[in-house]
C-alpha positions in Angstrom: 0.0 0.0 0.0 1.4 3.5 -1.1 -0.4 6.6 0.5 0.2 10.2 -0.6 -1.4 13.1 -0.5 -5.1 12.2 -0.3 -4.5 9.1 -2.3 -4.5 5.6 -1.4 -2.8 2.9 -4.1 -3.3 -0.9 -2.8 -2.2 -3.8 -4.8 -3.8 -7.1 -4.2 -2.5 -8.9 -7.4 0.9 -10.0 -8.3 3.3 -8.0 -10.5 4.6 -4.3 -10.7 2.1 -1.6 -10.9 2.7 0.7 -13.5 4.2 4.2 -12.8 1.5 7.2 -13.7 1.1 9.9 -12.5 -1.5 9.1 -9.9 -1.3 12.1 -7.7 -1.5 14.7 -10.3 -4.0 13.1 -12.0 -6.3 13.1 -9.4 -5.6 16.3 -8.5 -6.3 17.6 -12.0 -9.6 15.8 -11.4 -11.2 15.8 -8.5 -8.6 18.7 -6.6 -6.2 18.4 -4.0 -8.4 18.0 -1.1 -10.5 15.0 -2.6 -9.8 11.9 -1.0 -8.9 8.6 -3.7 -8.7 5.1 -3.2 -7.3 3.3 -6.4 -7.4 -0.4 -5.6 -5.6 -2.8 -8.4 -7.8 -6.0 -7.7 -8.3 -10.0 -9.5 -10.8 -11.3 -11.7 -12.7 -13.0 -9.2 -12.9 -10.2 -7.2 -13.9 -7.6 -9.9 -16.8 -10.3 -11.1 -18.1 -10.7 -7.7 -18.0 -6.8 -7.4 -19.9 -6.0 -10.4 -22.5 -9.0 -10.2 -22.9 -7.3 -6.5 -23.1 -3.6 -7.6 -24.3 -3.6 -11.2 -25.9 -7.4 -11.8 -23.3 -7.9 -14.7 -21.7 -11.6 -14.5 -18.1 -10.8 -15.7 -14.8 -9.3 -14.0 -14.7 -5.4 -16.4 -11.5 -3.1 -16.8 -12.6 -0.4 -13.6 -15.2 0.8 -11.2 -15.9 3.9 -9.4 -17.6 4.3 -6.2 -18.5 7.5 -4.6 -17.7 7.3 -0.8 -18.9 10.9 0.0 -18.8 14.0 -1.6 -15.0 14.0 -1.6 -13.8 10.6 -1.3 -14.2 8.2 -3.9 -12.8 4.6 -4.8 -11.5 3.2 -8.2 -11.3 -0.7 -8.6 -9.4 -1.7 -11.4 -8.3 -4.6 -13.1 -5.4 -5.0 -15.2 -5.7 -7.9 -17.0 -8.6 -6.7 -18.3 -7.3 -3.2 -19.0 -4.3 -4.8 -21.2 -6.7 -6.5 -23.6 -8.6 -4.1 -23.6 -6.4 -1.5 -24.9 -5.9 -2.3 -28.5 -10.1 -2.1 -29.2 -9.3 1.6 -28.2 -6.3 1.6 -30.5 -4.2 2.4 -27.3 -1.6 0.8 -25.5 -1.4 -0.6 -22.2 -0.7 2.4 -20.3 -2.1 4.7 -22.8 -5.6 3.3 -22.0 -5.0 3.2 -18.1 -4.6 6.6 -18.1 -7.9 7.0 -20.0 -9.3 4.9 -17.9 -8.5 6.6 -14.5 -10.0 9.7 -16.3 -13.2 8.2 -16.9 -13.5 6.7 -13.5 -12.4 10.0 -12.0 -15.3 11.8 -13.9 -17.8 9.4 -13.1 -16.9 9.9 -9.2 -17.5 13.8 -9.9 -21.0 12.8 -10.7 -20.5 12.7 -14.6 -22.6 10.5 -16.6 -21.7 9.4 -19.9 -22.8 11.9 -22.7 -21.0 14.8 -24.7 -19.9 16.8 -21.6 -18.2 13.9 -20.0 -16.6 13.0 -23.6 -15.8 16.8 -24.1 -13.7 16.4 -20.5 -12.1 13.4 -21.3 -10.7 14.9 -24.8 -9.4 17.7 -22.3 -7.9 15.3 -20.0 -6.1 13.7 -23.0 -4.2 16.3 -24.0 -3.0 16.8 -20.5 -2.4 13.1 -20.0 -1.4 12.0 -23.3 -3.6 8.9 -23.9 
């Protein structure tokens, strides 16, 4: 477990995390006083969650969960997020990046639509992805 700033990174899978800029990201985001969780969790564990929280019967790429108004609490799973990548025509850490993003908009309240796309563009640029 690595904890910053108002950011919490916990690994429960095997392997090396990859090195983005977590902090600034979130930052960027949700501002420096919001309070993240990013939690790097396995296939089992990501099914069960999403089965329990959005009745869909398969481990996906991330999920955000608003704690409060300024904490919040991404799930993600790798695996997923590497074969993932090339439907996007990205690469690995091209679409984690976008991923975080998206996940960090949803927990500002964003639903998917042209103002949430129109922010992730933004994001883009800053983040290169």
């Amino acid at each position: 477990m690595k904890k910053d700033l108002n950011i919490e990174i916990n690994q429960t899978t095997k392997g090396k995390l990859p090195s983005l800029p977590f902090l600034d990201m979130k930052e960027k985001v949700l501002g420096k006083k919001y309070e993240l969780s990013i939690s790097f969790i396995g296939a089992q564990k990501m099914r069960k969650i999403n089965r329990e929280f959005r009745q869909k019967d398969y481990a996906t790429d991330i999920l955000s969960f608003s704690l409060t108004k300024n904490s919040g609490e991404l799930l993600i799973h790798l695996p997923k997020v590497r074969k993932n990548a090339p439907l996007f025509e990205r690469n690995f850490e091209q679409h984690l990046r976008a991923l975080v993003i998206h996940g960090m908009l949803h927990l500002k309240g964003m639903a998917h639509g042209s103002r949430m796309e129109s922010m992730e563009e933004k994001f883009s640029k800053i983040f290169r992805f």
